[in-house]
N, C-alpha and C positions, 0 to 999 in steps of 0.2 A: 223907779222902784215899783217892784209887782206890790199888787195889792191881791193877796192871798183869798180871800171869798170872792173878785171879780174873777181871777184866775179859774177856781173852780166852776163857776156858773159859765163860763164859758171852755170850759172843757167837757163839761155834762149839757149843755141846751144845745137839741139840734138846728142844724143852719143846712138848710139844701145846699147842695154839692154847685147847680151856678152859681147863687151869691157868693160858694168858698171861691169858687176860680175868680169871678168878676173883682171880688176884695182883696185876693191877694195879687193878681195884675194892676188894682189901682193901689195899692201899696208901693208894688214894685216901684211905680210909676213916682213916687213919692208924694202922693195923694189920700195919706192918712183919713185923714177927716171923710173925706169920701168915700173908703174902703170903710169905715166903720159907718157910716150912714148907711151905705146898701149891705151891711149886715144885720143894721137894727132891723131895715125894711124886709117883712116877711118874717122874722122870728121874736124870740122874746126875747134877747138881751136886751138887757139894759144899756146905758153908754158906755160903764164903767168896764163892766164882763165884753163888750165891743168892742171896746180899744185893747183889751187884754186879747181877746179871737183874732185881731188884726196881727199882733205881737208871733202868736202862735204859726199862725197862716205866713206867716215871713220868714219865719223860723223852718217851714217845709213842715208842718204838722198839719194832720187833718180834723176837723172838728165834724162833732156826730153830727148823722146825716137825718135820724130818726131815733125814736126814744127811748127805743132798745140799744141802740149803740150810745147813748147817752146813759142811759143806766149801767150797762158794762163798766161803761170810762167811771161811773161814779163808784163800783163795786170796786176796779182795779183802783183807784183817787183813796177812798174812805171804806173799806170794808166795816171796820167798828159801826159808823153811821147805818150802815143799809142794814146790818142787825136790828138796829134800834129802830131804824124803818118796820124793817118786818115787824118784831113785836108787835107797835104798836098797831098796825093794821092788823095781825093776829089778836089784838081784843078788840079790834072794833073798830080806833080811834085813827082815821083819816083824815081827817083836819087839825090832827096833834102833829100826823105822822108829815103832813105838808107845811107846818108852820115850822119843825123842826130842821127839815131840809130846805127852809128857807133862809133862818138863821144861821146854820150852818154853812152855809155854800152862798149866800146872798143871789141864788138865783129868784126871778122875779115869780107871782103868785100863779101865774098861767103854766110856767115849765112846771116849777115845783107840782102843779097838783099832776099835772100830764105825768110826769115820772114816777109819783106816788101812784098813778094808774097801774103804770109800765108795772112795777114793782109789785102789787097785789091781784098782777094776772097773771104772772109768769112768774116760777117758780125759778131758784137758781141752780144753774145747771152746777153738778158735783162733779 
């Protein structure tokens, strides 16, 4: 059974591109626990969004490599949300706009702020 907010936090936190290949050859390998161990090592998932990235990476899917391409996946994932990001970073409020997207997506407190960065330097392409 997915679990829909691991799902998302590991579709929006970036994972360098070795840890994707080393995780999903020890997936291949049928070395779960281990493909999600060397994907916690070096990013911010959690266990849960970990075993969800190993799922995906099995699957032939690629997870963001950087925070820009994690914020994409989360615009294309939740448009409504990243308005409501915006907003609130348009009055101000960045640690509303990071608690938000935390509850929301269950990504952990390191991604969520780093993406609320992502998000309030870059404007979205029309």
């Amino acid at each position: 059974m997915t679990n829909t907010k691991a799902r998302a936090a590991a579709l929006i936190t970036p994972v360098g591109r070795e840890a994707q290949d080393e995780a999903r050859a020890l997936a291949a390998d049928g070395r779960t626990g281990k493909a999600v161990r060397r994907l916690r090592r070096g990013s911010w998932l959690k266990r849960g969004p970990a075993r969800e990235a190993v799922e995906l990476l099995a699957e032939g899917q690629a997870l963001p490599t950087s925070n820009a391409e994690g914020l994409a996946a989360l615009r294309r994932l939740d448009a409504e949300l990243v308005a409501e990001l915006t907003a609130l970073l348009d009055d101000g409020q960045q640690i509303a706009a990071v608690k938000l997207l935390r509850e929301r997506t269950g990504v952990d407190l390191a991604g969520g702020y780093h993406l609320v960065l992502e998000l309030g330097g870059r404007p979205a392409a029309d």
